[in-house]
DSSP file (Angstrom, degrees, kcal/mol; ACC not computed):
  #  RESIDUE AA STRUCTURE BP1 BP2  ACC     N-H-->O    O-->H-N    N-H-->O    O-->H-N    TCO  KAPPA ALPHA  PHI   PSI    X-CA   Y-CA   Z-CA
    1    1 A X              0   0    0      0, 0.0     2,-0.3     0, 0.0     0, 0.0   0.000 360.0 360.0 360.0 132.9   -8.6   -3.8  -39.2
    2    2 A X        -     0   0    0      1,-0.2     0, 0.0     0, 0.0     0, 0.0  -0.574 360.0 -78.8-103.9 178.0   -6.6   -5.9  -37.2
    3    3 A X        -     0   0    0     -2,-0.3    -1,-0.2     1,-0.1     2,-0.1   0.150  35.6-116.2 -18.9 141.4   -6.4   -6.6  -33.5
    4    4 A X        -     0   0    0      1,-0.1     3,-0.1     3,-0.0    -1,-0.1  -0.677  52.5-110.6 -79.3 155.7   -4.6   -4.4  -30.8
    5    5 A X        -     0   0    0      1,-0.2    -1,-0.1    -2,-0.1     2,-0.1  -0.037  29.0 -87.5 -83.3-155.1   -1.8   -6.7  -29.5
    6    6 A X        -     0   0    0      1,-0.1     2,-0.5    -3,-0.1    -1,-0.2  -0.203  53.2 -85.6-103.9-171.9   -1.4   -8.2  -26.7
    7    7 A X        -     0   0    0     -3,-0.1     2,-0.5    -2,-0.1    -1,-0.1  -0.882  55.8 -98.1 -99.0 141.5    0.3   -6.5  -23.7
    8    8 A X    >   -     0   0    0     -2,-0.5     3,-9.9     1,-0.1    -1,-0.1  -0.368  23.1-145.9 -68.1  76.7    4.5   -7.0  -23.8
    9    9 A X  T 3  S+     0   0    0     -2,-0.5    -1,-0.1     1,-0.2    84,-0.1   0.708 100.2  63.1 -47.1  -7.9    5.2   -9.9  -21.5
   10   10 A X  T 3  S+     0   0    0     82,-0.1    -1,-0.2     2,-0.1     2,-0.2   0.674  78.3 107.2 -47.0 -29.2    8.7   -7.9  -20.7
   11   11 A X    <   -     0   0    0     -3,-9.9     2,-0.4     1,-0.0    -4,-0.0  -0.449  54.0-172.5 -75.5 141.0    6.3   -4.9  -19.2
   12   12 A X        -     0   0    0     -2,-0.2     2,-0.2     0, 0.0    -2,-0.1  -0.810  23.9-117.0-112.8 144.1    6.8   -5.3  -15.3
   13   13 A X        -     0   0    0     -2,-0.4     3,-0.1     1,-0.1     0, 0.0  -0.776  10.1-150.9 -87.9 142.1    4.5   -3.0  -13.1
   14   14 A X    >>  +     0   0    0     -2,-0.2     3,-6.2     1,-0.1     4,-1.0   0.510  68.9 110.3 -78.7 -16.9    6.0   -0.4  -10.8
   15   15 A X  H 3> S+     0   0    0      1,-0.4     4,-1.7     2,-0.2     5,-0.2   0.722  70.7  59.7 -42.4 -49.7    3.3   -0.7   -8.4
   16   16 A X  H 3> S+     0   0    0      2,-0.2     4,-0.9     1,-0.2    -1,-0.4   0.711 114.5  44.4 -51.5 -15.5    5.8   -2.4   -5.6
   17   17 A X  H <> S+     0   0    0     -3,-6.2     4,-1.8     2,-0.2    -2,-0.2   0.891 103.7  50.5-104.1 -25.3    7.6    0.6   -6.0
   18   18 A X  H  X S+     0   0    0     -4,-1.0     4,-0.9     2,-0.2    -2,-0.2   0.689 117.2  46.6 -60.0 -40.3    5.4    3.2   -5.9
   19   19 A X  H >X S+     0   0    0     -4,-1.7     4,-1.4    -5,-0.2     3,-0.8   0.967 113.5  50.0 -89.9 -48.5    3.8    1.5   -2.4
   20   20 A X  H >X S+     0   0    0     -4,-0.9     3,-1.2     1,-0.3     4,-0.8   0.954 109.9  48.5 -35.3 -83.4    7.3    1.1   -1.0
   21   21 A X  H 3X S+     0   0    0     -4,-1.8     4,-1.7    -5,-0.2     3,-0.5   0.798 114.5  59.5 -18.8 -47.7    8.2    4.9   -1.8
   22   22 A X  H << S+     0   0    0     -4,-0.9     4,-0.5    -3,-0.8     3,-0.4   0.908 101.3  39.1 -38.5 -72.9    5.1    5.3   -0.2
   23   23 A X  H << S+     0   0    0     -4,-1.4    -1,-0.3    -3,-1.2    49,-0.3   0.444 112.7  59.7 -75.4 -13.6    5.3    4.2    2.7
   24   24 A X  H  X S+     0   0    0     -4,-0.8     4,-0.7    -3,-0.5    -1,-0.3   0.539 104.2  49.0 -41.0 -43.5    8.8    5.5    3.1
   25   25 A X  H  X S+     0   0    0     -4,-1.7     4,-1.5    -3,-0.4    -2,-0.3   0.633 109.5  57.7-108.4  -5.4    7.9    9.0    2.5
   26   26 A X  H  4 S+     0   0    0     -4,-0.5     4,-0.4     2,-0.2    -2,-0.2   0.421 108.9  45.8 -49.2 -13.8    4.9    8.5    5.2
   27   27 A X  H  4 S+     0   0    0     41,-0.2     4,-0.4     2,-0.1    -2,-0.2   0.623 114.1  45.5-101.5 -11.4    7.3    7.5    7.7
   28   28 A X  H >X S+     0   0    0     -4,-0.7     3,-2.5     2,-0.2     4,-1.4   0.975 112.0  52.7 -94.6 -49.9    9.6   10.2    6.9
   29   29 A X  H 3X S+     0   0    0     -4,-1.5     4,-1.5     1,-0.3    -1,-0.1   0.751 109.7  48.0  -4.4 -54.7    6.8   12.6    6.9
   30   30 A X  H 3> S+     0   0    0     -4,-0.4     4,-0.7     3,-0.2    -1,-0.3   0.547 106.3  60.4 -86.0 -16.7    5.8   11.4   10.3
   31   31 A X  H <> S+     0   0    0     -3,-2.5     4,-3.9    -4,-0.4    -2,-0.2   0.941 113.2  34.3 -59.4 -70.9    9.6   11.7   11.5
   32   32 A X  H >X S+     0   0    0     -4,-1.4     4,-1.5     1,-0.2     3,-1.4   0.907 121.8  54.0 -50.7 -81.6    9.8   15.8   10.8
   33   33 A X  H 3X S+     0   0    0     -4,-1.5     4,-1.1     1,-0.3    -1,-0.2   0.585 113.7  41.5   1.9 -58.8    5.7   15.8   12.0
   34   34 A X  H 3X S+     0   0    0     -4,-0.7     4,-2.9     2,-0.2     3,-0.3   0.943 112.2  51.3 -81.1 -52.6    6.7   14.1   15.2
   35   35 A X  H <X S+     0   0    0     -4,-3.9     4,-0.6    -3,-1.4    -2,-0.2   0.973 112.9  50.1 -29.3 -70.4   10.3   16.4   15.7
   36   36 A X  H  X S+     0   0    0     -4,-1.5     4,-1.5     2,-0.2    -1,-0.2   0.685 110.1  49.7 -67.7 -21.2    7.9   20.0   15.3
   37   37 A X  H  X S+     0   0    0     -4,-1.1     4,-2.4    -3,-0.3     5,-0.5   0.929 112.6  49.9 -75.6 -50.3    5.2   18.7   18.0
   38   38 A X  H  X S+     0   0    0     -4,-2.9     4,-1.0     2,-0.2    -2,-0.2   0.611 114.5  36.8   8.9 -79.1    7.9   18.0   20.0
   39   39 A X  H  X S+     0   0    0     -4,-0.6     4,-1.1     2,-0.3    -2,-0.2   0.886 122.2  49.5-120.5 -76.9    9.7   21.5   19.7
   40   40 A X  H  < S+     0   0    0     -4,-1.5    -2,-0.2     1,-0.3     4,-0.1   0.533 105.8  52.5 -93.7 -15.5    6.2   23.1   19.7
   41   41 A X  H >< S+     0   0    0     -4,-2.4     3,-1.8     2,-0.2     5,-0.5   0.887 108.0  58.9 -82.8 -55.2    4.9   21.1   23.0
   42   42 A X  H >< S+     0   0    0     -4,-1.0     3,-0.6    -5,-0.5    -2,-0.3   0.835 106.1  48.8 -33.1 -55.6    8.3   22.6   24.6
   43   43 A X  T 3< S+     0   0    0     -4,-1.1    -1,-0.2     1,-0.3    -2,-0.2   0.304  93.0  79.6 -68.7 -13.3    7.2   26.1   23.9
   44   44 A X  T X  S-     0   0    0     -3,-1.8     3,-0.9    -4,-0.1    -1,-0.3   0.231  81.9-135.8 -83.3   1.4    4.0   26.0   25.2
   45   45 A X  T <   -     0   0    0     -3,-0.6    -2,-0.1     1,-0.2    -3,-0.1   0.713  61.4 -65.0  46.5  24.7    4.2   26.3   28.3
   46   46 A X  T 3   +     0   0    0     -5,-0.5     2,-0.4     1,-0.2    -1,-0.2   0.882  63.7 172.7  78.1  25.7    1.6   23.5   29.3
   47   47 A X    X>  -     0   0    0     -3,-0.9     3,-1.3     1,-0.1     4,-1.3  -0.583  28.9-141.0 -61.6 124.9   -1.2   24.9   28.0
   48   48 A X  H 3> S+     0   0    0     -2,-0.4     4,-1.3     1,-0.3    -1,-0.1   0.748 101.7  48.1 -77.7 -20.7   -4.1   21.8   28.4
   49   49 A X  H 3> S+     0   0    0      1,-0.2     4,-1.1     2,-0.1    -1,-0.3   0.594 112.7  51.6 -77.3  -8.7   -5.9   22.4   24.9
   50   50 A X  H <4 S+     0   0    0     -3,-1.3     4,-0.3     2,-0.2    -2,-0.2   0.571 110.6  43.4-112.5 -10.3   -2.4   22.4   23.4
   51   51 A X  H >X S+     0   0    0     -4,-1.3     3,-2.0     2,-0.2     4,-0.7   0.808 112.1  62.0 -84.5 -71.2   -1.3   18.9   25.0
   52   52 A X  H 3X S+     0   0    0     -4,-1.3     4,-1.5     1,-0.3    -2,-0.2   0.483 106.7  35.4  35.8 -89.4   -4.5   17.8   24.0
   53   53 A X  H 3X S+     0   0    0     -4,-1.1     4,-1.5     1,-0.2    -1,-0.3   0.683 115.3  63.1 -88.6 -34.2   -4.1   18.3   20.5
   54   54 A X  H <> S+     0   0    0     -3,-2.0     4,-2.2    -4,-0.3    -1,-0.2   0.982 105.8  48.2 -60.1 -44.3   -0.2   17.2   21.2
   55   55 A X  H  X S+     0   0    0     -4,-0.7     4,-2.3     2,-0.2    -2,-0.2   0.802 114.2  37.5 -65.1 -39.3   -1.5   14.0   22.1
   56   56 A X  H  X S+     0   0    0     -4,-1.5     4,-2.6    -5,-0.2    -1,-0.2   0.870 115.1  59.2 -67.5 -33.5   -4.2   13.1   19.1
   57   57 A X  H  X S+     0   0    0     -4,-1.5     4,-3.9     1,-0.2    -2,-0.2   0.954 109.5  41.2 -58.1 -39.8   -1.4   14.8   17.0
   58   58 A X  H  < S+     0   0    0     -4,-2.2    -1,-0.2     1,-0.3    -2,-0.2   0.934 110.8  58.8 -82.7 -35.6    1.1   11.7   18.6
   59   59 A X  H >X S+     0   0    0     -4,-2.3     3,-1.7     3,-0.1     4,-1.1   0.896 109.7  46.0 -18.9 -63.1   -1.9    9.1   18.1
   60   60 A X  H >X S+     0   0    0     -4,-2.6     4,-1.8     1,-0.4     3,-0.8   0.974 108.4  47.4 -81.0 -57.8   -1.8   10.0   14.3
   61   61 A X  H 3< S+     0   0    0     -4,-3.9    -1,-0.4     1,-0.2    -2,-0.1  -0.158 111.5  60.1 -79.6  63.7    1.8    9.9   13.4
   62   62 A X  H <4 S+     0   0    0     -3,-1.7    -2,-0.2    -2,-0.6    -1,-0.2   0.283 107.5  40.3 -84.1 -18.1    1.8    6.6   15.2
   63   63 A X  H XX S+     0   0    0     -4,-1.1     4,-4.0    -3,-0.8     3,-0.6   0.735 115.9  53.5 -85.2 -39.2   -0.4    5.1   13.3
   64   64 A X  H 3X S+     0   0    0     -4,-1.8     4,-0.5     1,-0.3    -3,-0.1   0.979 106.4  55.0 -34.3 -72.2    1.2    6.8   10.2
   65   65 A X  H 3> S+     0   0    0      2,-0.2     4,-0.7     1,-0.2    -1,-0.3   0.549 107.4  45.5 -46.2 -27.2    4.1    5.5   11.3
   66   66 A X  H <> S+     0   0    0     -3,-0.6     4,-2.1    -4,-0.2    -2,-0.2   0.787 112.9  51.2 -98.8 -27.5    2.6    1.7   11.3
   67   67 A X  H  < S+     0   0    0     -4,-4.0    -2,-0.2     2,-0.2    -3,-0.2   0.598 108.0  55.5 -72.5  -4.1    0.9    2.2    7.7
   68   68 A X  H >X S+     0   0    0     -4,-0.5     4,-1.6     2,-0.2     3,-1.3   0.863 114.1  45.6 -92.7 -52.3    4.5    3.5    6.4
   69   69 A X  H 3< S+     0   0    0     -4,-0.7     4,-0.3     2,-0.3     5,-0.2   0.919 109.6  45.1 -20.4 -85.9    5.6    0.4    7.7
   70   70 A X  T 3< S+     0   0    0     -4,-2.1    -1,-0.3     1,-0.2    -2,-0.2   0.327 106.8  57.2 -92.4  35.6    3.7   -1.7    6.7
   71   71 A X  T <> S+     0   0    0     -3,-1.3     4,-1.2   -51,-0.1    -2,-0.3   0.522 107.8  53.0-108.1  -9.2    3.4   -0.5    3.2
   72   72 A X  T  < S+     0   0    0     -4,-1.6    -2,-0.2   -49,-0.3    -3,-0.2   0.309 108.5  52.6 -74.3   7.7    7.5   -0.9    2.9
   73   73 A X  T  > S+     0   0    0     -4,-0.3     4,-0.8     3,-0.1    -3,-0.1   0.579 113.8  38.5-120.9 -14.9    7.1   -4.5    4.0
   74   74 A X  H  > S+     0   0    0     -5,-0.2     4,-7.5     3,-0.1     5,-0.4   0.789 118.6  48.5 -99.5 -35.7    4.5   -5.5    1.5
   75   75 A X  H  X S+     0   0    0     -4,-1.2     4,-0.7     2,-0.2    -3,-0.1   0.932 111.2  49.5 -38.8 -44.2    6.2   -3.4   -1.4
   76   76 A X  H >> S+     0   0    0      2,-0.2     4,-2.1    -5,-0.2     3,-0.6   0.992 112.6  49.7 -68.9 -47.0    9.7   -4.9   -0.6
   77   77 A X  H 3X S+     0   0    0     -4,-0.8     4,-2.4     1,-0.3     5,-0.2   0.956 114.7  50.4 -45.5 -51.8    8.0   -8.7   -0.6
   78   78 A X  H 3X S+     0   0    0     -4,-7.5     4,-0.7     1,-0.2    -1,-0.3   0.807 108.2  44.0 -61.9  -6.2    6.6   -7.6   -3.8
   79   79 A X  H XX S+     0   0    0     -4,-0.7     4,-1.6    -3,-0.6     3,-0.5   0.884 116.4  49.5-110.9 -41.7    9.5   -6.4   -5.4
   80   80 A X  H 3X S+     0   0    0     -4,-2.1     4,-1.0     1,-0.2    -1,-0.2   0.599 108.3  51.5 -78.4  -0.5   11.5   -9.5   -4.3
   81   81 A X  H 3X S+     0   0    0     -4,-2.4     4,-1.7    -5,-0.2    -2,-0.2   0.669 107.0  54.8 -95.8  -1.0    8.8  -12.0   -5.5
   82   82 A X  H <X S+     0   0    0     -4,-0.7     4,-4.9    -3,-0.5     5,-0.4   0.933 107.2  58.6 -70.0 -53.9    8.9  -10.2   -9.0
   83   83 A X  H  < S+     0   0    0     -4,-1.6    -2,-0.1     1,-0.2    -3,-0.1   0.619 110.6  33.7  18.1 -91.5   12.3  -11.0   -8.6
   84   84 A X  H >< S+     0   0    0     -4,-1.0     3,-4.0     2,-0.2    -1,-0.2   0.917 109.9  58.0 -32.2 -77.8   11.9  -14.4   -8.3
   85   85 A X  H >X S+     0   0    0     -4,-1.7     4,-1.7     1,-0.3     3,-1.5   0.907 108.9  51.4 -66.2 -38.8    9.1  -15.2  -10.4
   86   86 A X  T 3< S+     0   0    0     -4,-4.9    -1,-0.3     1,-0.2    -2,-0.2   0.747 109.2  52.7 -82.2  11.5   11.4  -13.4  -13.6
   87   87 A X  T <4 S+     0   0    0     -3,-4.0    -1,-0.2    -5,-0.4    -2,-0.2   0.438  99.0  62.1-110.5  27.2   14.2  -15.7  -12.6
   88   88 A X  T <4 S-     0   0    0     -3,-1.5    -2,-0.2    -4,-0.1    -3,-0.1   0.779 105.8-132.6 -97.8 -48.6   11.9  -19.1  -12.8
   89   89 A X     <> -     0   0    0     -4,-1.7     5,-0.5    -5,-0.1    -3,-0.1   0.959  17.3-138.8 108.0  34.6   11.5  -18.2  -16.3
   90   90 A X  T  >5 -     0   0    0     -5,-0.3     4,-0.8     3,-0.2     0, 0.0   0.406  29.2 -97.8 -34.0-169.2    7.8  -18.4  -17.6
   91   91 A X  H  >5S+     0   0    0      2,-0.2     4,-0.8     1,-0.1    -1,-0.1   0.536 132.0  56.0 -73.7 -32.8    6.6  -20.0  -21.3
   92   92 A X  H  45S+     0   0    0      2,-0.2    -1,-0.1     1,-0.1    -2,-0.1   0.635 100.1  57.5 -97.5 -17.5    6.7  -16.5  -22.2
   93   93 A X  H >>5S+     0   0    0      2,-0.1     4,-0.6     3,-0.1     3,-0.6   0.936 107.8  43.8 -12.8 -91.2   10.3  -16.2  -21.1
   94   94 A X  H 3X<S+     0   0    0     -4,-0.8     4,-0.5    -5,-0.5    -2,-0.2   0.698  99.4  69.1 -69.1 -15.4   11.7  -18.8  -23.3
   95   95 A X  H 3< S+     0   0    0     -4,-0.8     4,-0.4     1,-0.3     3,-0.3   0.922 109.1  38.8 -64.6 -17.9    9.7  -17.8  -26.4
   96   96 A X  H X4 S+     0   0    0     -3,-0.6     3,-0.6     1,-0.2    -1,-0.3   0.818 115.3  51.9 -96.9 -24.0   12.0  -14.5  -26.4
   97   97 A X  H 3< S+     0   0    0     -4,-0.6    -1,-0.2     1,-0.2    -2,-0.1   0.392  98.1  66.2-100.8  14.6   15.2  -16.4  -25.4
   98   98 A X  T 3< S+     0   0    0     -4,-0.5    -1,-0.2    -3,-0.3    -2,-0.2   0.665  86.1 102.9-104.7 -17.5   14.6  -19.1  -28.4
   99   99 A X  S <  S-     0   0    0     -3,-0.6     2,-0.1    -4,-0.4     0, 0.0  -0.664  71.9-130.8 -93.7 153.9   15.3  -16.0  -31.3
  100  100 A X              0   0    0      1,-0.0    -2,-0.1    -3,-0.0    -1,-0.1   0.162 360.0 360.0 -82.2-161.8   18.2  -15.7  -33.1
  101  101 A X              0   0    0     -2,-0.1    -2,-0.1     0, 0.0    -1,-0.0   0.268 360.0 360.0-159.6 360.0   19.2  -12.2  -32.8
């Protein structure tokens, strides 16, 4: 029986995009979230348990809002140092660009 092969030096990870996305759809999450406390603090007529709970609510999508952030700012670095690093050209690179075809 022989060996499994090795893993496909071609294969790229999606993982920078999948945290990008993420953090994208946490800040748009935290957009609508933020809109409907809004709209729903208007309606309330001042009620003190319901600012309250408006207030932790605006605590939490700001902080939402700063992990959305900064998981689109390390996703986008990654996704432009993959970039990079496949246009430097590894040893594993040229072995595929040396066949004939």
């Amino acid at each position: 029986m022989s060996p499994p092969e090795g893993r496909n030096p071609e294969h790229r990870s999606s993982n920078p995009m999948i945290l990008f996305c993420t953090g994208a759809g946490l800040c748009t999450l935290a957009y609508f979230l933020g809109v409907g406390t809004v709209i729903g603090a208007a309606f309330t007529g001042g009620d003190p348990a319901v600012v309250v709970g408006g207030l932790i609510a605006a605590v939490g999508l700001a902080l939402a809002v700063v992990v959305g952030v900064v998981l689109m700012l390390v996703g986008g670095i990654w996704m432009v140092g993959q970039v990079i690093a496949d246009q430097s050209g590894g040893a594993e690179e040229k072995r595929y660009r040396d066949v004939e075809r």
